[in-house]
C-alpha positions as CSV (number, residue, x, y, z in Angstrom):
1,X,169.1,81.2,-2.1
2,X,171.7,79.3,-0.9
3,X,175.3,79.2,-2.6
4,X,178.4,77.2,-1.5
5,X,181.4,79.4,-2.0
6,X,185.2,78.3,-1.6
7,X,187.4,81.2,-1.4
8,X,191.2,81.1,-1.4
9,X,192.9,83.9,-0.1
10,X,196.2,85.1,-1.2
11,X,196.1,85.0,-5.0
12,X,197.9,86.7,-7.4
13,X,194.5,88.1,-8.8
14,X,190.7,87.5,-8.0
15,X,188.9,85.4,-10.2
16,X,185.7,83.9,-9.7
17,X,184.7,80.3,-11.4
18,X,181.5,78.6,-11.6
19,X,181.5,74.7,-11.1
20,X,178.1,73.6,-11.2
21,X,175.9,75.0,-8.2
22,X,179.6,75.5,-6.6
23,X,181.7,78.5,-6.7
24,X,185.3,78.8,-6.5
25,X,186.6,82.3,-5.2
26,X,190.0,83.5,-5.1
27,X,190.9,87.3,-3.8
28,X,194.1,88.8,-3.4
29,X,193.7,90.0,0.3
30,X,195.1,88.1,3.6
31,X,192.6,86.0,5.5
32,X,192.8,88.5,8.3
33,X,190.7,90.8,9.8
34,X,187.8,89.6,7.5
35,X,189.5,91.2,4.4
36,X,189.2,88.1,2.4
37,X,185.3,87.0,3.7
38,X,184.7,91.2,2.3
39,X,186.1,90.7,-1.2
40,X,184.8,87.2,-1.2
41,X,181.4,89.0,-0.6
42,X,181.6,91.9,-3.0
43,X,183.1,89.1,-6.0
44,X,179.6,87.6,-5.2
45,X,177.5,90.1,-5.3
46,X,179.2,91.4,-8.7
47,X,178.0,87.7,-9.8
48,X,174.5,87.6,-9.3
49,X,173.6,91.3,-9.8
50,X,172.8,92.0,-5.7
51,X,174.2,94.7,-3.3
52,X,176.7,93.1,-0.7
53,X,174.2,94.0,2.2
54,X,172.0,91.1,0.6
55,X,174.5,88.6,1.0
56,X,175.3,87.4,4.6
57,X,178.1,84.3,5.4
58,X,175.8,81.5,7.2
59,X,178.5,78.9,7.7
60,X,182.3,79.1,7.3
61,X,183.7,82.1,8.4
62,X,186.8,80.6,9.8
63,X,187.5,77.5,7.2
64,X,187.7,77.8,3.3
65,X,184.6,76.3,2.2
66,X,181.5,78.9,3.2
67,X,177.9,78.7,3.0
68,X,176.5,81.9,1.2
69,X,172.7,83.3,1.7
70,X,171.6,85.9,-1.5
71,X,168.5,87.6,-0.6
72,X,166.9,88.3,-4.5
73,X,164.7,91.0,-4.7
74,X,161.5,89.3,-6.1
């Protein structure tokens, strides 16, 4: 499954929001060093009930607005 992840880096807390099929991601850490893709990751996983190793960034590692793949076990 595919999920379209915004993340903003630098909060004052994480939170994760759900609009629609979209979610909105915002993590404490720097966007340095992949610290912020990470907790991005791990907020995700939390979500939908997976392990971090079965989510992998497919598009947007650089820019704020990221393409997610969840492998679901099945």
């Amino acid at each position: 499954m595919y999920v379209k992840v915004k993340v903003t880096p630098e909060a004052k807390r994480d939170t994760l929001i759900k609009r629609g099929a979209n979610i909105e991601v915002s993590v404490k850490e720097k966007a340095i060093r992949n610290l912020a893709n990470n907790r991005a990751k791990e907020m995700v996983a939390g979500h939908f009930g997976v392990t971090t190793k079965q989510i992998r960034i497919v598009s947007g590692h650089h820019s704020p607005s990221k393409i997610f793949s969840i492998e679901t076990d099945k």
